[in-house]
KETOR-114955 format. One record per residue (C-alpha): residue in one letter; y, z, x. Coordinates in steps of 0.001 Angstrom, whole numbers, plus 500000, padded with zeros to 6 digits. Each point is the difference from the previous one (the first is absolute). Layout:
// KETOR-114955
aYZX ...
// end
This chain:
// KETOR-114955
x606129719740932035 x502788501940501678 x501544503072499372 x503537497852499323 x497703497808497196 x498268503819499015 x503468500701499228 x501196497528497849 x496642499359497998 x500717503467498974 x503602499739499080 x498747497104497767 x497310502036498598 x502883503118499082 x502063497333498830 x498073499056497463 x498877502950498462 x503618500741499417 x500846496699498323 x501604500332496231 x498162498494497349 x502962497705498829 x500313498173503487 x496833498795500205 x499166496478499111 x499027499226496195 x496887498804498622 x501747496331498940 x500708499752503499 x503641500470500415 x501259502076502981 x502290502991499381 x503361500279501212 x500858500938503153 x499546503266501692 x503289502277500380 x500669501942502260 x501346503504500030 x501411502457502742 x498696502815497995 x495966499080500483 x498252502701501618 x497848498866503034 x496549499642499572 x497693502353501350 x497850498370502993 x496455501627499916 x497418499790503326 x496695500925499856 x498378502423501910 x497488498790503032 x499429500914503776 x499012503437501663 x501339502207497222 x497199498308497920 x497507501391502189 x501309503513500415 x498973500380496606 x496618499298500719 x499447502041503199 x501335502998498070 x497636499288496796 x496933499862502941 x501160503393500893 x500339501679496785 x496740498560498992 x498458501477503397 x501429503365499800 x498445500194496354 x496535498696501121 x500369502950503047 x501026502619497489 x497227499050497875 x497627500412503065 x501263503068501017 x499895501470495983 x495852498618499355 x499749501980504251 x501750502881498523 x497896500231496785 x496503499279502033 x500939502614502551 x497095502546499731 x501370502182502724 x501821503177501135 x503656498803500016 x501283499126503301 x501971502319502733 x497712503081498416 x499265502991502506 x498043502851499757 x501843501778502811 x499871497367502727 x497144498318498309 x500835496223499141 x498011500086497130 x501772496669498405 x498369497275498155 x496256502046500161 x497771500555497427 x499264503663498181 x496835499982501870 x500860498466503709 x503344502422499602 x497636503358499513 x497918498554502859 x502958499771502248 x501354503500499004 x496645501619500198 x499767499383503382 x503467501635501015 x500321502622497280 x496814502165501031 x499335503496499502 x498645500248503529 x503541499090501104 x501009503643498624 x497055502221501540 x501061502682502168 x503709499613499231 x502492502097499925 x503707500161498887 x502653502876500336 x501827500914497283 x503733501688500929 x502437501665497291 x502863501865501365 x498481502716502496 x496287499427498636 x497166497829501033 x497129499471499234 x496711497202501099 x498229498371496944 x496514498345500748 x500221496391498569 x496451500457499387 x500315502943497799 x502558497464497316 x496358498387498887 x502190496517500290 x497898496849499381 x501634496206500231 x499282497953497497 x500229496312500854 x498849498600496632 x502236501560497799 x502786499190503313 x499142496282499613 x500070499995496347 x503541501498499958 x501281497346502946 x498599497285497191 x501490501021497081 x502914500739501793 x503025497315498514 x497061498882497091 x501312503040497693 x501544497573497456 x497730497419498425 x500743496329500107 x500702496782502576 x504124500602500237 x499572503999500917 x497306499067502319 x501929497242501474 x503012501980500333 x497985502959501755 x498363497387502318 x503381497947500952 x501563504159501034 x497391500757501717 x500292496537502372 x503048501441500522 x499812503937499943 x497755502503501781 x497018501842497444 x499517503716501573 x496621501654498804 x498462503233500518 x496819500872500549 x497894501680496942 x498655503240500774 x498385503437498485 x500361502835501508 x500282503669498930 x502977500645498624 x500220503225499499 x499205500702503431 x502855498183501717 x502456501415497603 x498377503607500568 x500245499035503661 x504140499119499419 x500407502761497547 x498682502646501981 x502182499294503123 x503222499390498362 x499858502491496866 x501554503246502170 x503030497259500323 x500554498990496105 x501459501226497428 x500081498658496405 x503481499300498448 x500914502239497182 x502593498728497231 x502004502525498218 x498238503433498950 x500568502725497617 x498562503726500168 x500897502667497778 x502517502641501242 x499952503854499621 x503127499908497446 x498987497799497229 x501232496892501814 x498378497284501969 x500546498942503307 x500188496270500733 x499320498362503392 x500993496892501799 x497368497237501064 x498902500766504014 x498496496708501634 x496741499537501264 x498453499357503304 x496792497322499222 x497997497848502315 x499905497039498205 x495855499552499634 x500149496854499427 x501504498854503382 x498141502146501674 x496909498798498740 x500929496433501152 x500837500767503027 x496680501351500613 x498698496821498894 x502502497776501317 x498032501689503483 x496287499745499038 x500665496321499068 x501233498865503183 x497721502274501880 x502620501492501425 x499433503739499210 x502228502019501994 x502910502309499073 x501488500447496235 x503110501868499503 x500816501226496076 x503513500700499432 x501092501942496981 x502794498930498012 x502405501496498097 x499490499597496183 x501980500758497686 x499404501513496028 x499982497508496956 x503319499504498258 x500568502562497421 x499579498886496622 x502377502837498158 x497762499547496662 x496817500735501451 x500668502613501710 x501734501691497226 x496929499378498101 x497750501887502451 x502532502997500440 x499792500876496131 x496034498585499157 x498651502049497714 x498555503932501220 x496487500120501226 x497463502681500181 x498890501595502877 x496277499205500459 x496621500867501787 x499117497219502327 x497206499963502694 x500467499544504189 x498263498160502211 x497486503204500485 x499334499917496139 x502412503409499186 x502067499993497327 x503789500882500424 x502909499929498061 x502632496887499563 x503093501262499699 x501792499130496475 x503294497719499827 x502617501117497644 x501936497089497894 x503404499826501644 x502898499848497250 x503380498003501498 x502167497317499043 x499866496861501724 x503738499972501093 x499056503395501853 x497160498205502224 x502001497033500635 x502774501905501420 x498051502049502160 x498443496686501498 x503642498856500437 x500761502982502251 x500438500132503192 x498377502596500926 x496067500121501299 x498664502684497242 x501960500697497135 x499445502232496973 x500691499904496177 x499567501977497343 x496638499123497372 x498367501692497532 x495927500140500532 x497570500417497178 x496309501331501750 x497062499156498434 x497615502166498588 x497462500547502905 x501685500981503076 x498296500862503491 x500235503359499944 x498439500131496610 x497025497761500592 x499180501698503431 x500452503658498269 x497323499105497067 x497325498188502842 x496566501530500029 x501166503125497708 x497573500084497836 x496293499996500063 x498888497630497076 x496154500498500424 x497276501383501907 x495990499976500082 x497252501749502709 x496347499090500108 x497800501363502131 x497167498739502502 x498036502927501426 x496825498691500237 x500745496757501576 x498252498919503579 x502213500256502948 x500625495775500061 x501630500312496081 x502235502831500524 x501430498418503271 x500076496410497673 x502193502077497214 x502392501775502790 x500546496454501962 x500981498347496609 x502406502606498856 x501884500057503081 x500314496459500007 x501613500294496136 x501955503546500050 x504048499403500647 x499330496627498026 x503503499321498072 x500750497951497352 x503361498721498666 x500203499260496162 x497862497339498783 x497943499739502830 x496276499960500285 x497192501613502014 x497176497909500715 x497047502545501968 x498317497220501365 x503138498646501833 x501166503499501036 x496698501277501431 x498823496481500960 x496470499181501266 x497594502950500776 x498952499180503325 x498658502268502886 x503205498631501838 x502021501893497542 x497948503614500467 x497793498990496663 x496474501141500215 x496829498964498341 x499161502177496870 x498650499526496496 x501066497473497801 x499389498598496432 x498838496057499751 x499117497984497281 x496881497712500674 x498244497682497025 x501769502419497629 x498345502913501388 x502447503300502047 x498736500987502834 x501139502014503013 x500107498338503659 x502441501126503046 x503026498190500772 x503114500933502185 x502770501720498066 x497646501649497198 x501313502709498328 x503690498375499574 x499194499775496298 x500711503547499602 x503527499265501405 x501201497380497581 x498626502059497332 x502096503134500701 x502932497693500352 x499396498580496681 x499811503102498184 x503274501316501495 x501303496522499324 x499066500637496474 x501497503403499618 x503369498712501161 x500326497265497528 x500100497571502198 x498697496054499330 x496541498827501120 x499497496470500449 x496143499747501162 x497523502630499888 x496069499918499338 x497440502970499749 x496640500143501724 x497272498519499053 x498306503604499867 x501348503196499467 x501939501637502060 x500109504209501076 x503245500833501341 x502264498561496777 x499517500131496457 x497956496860498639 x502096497146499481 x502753501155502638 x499256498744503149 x500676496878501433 x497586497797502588 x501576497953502640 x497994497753502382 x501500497257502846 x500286497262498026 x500026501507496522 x499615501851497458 x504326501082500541 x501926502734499325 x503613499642499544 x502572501931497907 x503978499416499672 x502765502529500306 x501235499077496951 x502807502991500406 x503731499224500651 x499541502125503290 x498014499983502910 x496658501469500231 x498058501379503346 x495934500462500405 x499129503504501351 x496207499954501169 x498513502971501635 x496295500051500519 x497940502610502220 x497805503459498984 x498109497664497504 x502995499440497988 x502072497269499334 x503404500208498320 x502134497757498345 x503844500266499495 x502468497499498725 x503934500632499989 x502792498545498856 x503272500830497250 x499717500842496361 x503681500151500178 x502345497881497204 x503162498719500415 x502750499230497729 x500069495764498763 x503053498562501377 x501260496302499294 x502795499022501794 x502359496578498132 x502399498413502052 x502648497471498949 x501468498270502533 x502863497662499391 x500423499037503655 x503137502198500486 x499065502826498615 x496378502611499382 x499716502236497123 x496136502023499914 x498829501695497539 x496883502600500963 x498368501141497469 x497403502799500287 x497111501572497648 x498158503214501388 x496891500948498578 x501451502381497040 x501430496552498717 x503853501262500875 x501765496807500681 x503322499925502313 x502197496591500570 x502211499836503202 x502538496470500372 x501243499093503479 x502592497887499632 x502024498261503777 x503113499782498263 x500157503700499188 x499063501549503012 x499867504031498627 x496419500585498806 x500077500856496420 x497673503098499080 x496380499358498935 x500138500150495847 x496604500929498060 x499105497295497387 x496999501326498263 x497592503129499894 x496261499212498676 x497817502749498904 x497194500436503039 x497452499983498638 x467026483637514694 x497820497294500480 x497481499020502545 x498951496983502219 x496925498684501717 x499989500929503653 x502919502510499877 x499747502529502951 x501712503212498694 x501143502703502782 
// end
């Protein structure tokens, strides 16, 4: 058929569907009237089906779709098999991509070696300073296990296929950068840094106060810092040893500057509340004196505008309510009084016990003690050896139940904790372990001495004073002496209240002496004259043994 004869078989088909019921013919057989015609008819819509290359088109781009699906399928079940470090990983310039934990830590191991670092040296420059660290002495040791472990987990942080898939498809595209896993003695190379670059630094200091000599304080401005920053430096040490480059380092310090002020804190910390001045020990085990801080009475509005001015230290007026213990007071009352004393005596002692008793008390007399603490004999004197001038001499031992007397270094000793416990218990003072002899003793009264041995039995009292105490041991001419001092002294009970509002202080010190008289002072920052002192009230004043115990 032609495309003319196409045509018209479907203008006859159109036709028809659009014929009106009445015009068609009947079921008796008659035909219907003819067909009118009308200018008004609308055209009939001619419709053409759809063949040739566009048909096909279709197809070729279905094939596609379908083929990019089956390859993005591949590439997800490659993805989610993939058992490997993620590609484009290095470990410095180590292509350590697509390896297993175990051949990864093969293939570090035999680059990252501590023989690699042997003999080498680096020089460290700050400023005008240098200095030449031995890599050797930084105790550094690779680790290529824990190194390959970290490349592995490295884009597996987050559980499940799509995070893994997404870490895989960034990595195809990105570069991984891994450093080597190492120990090494920290403290050292810091040290190292430190001691080079410390006569350079300075710490930065926010804003200050310090008390004035006219009731006032004076408040300073914040003064930067000069820091190395430690943890650059340290990574540029690294940075060297893991390239095996070694080499020069240069640390630069940088300005810092102080933290921000925060207005409310540091109000806070000018008026905190008064504190005592108190015994504390230094790093030679002395005692000294802490000096006291007085509570600082001023208005908030004062503080603020001295931080607002311009100047680098200005001053404003406070009131200050000092606490009840000042320095002065606490180092006039040290060591005033004697509290208690005790001499024995050891005439008839061989030549190896008298020097035992005169070794020991050296080693004890000076001994201080700050409140609460303890003496333990054992732990001052420590082990009686011939190292520490002890000689062999007589000494007490308990065998199958049974006392008897053999010869051990540092016999005689006994006689020393013994004196010290009777002075100890003439000056009041707590004991927290003691035990007698097994036998009786000459040189104290039965039941007051007190037997010591390496090991145990202990002897160890408190100073359960509010002051410090010192040991005074003197032993020689067959007598040994001991003298315990400290203060008896009493001081009036103060309690300090504070309100603080946030603007504004008002203290009230209140102070009881020991006759019971009572006197109430108030601070108050809004009313800067000190009101006088006003008296509220006036009261009327009104031992066991052990099996195998060596006792010297």
């Amino acid at each position: 058929m032609s495309d003319k004869e196409n045509i018209a078989a479907d203008e006859n088909e159109t036709e028809n569907v659009f014929k009106r019921p009445g015009n068609s013919q009947n079921d008796s057989g008659a035909k219907s009237a003819p067909k009118k015609t009308s200018d008004n008819k609308k055209p009939v819509k001619k419709v053409k089906a759809k063949t040739g290359k566009k048909g096909k088109g279709g197809i070729i781009a279905g094939c596609i779709a379908g083929a990019v699906v089956l390859a993005a399928a591949g590439y997800g079940v490659y993805v989610n098999a993939y058992d490997g470090i993620m590609p484009h990983t290095y470990v410095e310039d180590v292509d350590i991509s697509g390896m297993s934990q175990q051949e990864a830590a093969a293939a570090l191991a035999g680059v990252y070696s501590e023989d690699k670092l042997t003999g080498k040296t680096m020089n460290f420059h700050c400023m005008d300073s240098a200095s030449t660290i031995n890599v050797t002495n930084l105790s550094m040791t690779f680790e290529p296990e824990k190194t390959a472990s970290d490349a592995y987990n490295a884009g597996r942080e987050n559980p499940g296929f799509l995070n893994k898939l997404k870490s895989f498809t960034g990595s195809l595209f990105g570069h991984r950068d891994m450093m080597p896993a190492v120990s090494y003695d920290e403290q050292a190379l810091t040290g190292a840094i430190s001691d080079l670059c410390s006569p350079y630094e300075k710490e930065p200091l926010g804003y200050t106060y310090r008390l004035g000599t006219n009731n006032d304080i004076i408040i300073a401005k914040p003064q930067q810092g000069v820091k190395v920053n430690m943890d650059d430096a340290v990574s540029q040490v690294l940075d060297k040893i893991y390239t095996f480059t070694f080499g020069d380092v240069t640390f630069v310090p940088e300005i810092t500057d102080a933290e921000p002020l925060d207005l409310d804190a540091f109000y806070n910390y000018i008026t905190s509340p008064a504190v005592d001045a108190q015994y504390a020990k230094d790093e030679n085990n002395k005692v000294y004196v802490v000096p006291s801080k007085p509570q600082i009475i001023v208005s908030k509005s004062e503080v603020e505008r001295a931080v607002n001015q311009p100047e680098i230290e200005y001053s404003i007026p406070v009131q200050t309510v000092e606490p009840a213990k000042n320095a002065q007071f606490l180092q006039s009352v040290m060591y005033e009084d004697t509290l208690g004393t005790y001499t024995t005596y050891y005439g008839g002692s061989s030549a190896s016990r008298s020097n035992n008793i005169s070794v020991c008390s050296n080693t004890i007399s000076g001994i201080e003690l700050l409140p609460g603490e303890r003496f333990d004999f054992n732990k001052v004197v420590g082990q009686r050896t011939a190292a520490r001038g002890y000689l062999p001499a007589p000494v007490y031992v308990i065998k199958d139940g049974e006392t008897v007397s053999e010869t051990d270094y540092g016999g005689g000793i006994c006689q020393v904790s013994s004196t010290i416990f009777c002075a100890v218990n003439r000056a009041g003072l707590k004991v927290i372990a003691r035990t007698s002899h097994s036998k009786d003793v000459t040189y104290v009264p039965k039941g007051m001495d007190a037997t010591v041995s390496w090991g145990g039995p202990e002897f160890i009292f408190e100073n359960s004073t509010d002051y410090p105490i010192r040991l005074f041991l003197s032993a020689g001419g067959s007598t040994l002496s001991v003298s315990i001092v400290g203060s008896n002294v009493s001081v009036p009970e103060t309690s300090i209240t504070v309100q603080n509002d946030g603007s504004n202080v008002v203290a009230t010190r209140t102070s009881t002496d020991s006759d019971g008289n009572t006197v109430q002072e108030v601070f108050d920052s809004s009313n800067p004259p000190l009101p006088p002192p006003t008296e509220i009230t006036a009261a009327v004043a009104g031992g066991t043994e052990s099996s195998g115990t060596t006792e010297e």
